[in-house]
C-alpha positions in Angstrom: 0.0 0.0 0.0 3.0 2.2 0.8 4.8 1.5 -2.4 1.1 2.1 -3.9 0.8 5.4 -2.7 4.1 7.1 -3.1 4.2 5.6 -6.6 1.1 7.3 -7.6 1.9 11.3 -6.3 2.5 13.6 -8.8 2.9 17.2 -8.7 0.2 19.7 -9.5 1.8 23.0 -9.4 0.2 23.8 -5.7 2.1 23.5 -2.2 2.4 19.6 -1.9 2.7 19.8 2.0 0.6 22.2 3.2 0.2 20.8 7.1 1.6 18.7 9.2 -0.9 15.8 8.9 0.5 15.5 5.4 3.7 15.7 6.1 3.3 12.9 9.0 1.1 10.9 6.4 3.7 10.7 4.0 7.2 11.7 5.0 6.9 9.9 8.7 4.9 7.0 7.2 8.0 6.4 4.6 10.5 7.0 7.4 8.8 4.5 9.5 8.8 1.9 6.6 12.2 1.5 5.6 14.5 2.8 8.3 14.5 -1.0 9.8 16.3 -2.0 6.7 19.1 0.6 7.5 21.0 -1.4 9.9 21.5 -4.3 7.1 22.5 -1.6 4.4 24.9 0.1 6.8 26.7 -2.9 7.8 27.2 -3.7 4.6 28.8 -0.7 4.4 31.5 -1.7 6.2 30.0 -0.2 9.7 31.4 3.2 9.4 31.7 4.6 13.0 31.8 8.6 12.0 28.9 10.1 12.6 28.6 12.1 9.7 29.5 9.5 7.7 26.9 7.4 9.3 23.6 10.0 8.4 25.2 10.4 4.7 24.5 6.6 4.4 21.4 7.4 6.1 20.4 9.8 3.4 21.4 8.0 0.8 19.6 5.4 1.9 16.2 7.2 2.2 16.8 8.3 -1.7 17.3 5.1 -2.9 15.6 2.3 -1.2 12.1 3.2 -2.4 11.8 2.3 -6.7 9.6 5.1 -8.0 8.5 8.5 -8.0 8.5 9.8 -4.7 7.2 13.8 -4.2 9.9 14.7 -1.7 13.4 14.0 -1.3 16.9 13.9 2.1 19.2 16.1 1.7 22.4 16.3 4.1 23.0 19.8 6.5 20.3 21.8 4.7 20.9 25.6 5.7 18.6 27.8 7.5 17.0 30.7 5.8 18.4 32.7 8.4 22.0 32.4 10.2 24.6 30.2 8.9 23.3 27.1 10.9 23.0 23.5 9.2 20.9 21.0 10.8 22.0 17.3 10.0 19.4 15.6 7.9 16.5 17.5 5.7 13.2 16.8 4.1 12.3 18.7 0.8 9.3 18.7 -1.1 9.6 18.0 -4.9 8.0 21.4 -5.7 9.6 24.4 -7.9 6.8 26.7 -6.3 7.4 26.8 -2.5 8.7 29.7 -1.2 11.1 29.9 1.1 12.8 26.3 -0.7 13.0 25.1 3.2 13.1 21.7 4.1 9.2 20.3 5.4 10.7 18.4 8.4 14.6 18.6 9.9 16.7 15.6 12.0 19.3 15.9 13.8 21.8 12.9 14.1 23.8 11.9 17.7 26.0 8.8 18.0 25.3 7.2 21.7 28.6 5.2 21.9 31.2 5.0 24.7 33.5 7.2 23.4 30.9 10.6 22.4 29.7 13.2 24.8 26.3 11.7 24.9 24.8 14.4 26.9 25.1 16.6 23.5 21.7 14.3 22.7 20.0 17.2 25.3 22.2 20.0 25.7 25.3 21.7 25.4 27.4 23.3 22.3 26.1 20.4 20.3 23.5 19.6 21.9 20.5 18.4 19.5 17.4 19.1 21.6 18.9 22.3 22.1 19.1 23.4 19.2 15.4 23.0 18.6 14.8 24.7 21.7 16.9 27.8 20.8 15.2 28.2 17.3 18.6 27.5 15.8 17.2 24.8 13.8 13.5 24.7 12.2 12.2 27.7 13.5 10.2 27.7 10.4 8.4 24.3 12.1 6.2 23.0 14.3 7.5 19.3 14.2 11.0 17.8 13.9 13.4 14.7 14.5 16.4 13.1 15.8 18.2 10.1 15.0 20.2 8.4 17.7 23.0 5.9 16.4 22.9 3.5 19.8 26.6 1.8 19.6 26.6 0.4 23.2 23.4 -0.5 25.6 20.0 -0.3 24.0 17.4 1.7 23.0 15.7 1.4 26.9 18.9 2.4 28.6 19.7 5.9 26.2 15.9 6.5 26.7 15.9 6.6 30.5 19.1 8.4 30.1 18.1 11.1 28.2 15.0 11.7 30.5 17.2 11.7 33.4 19.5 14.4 31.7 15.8 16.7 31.0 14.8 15.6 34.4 18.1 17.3 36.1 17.7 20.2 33.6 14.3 20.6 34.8 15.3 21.3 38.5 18.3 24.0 37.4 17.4 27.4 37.0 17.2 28.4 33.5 20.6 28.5 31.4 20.4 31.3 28.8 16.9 31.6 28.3 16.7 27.5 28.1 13.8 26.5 30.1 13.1 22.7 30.8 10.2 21.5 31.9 10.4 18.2 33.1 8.0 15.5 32.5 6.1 18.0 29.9 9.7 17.3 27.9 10.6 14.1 28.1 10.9 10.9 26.1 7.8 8.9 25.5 7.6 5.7 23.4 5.3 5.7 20.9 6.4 2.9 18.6 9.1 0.1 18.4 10.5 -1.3 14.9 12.7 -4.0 14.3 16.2 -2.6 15.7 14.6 1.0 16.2 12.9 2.7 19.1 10.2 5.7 18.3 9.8 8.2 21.0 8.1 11.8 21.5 8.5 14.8 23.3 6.8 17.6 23.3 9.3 20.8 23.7 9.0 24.7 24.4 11.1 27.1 22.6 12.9 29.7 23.7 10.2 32.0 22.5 7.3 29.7 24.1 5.9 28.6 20.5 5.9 24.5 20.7 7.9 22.0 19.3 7.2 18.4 18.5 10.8 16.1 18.0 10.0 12.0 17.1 13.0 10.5 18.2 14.3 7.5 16.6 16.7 5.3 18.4 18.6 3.0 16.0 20.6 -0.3 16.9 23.9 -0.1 15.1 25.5 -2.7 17.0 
């Protein structure tokens, strides 16, 4: 039914994505589908342990694991129209008339290994979430992602972690206008795939407009 439906969308000229519901119907649906077949395709890859390295497999397997027409398309470190920030991983609709050319949903990509500063999944100069939070990435969205490349443990263990890292946050005082909010922020499942976790969380800007992140915890090991 999947193949079904991305095989028969063609453009007409008019926005393609015009809400989130149809972006989550098609782009989330298709991520859903095929990222269990990552893990296979990156270990044949020789099991690359660079993280950038890692999401440019990653995109390159989004563009070509699906035969057909498909009306959007990843595309590594997009730029924002503002600033001279890249995020890690974009989603662009197939469509000459949008305007800004902005991606329709944005990832960000962490390795969770024993030898990365795994806190950076949350906060800090790296830090993913963070980035959301400060409007440094999508600012122009209401919904974005995260892709965490699990090397050690499992998907349960970096899940619990990260909560407890928003949990501590969430009892600090504010650190340059980053406000956490506990158990409003944290991790929630929502799904499990073969060797991937799906979690939630529901996030507050610096500027108090909301932010939706699906997290996606993937088994590398």
């Amino acid at each position: 039914m999947l193949r079904e439906q991305f095989t028969s969308c063609t453009t007409t000229g008019t926005s393609l994505f015009a809400s989130w519901e149809e972006v989550e119907q098609n782009v989330v649906s298709f991520v859903d589908c095929y990222l269990p077949e990552f893990t296979a395709f990156y270990k044949l890859q020789e099991s690359p342990t660079g993280e950038n390295r890692i999401t440019d497999l990653l995109s390159f397997h989004f563009n070509t694991c699906h035969q057909g027409y498909l009306p959007f398309f990843f595309d590594k470190n997009p730029t924002q129209e503002k600033g001279h920030r890249e995020s890690d991983l974009g989603v662009f609709a197939k469509d000459r008339d949008m305007k800004p050319a902005l991606p329709i949903l944005e990832f960000e990509a962490k390795k969770l290994s024993p030898t990365s500063n795994n806190h950076e999944y949350v906060y800090g100069k790296r830090g993913g979430m963070e980035r959301f939070k400060r409007n440094q990435h999508s600012p122009h969205l209401s919904h974005c992602g995260m892709f965490g490349y699990v090397f050690c443990n499992d998907s349960n263990y970096w899940s619990g972690q990260i909560n407890s890292w928003i949990a501590s946050l969430a009892n600090q005082s504010p650190i340059e206008g980053i406000d956490w909010r506990g158990d409003e922020e944290l991790l929630h499942p929502v799904g499990s795939i073969c060797k991937v976790a799906k979690l939630v969380s529901r996030n507050k800007r610096v500027n108090q407009s909301d932010i939706t992140i699906l997290h996606y915890l993937i088994d590398l090991q």
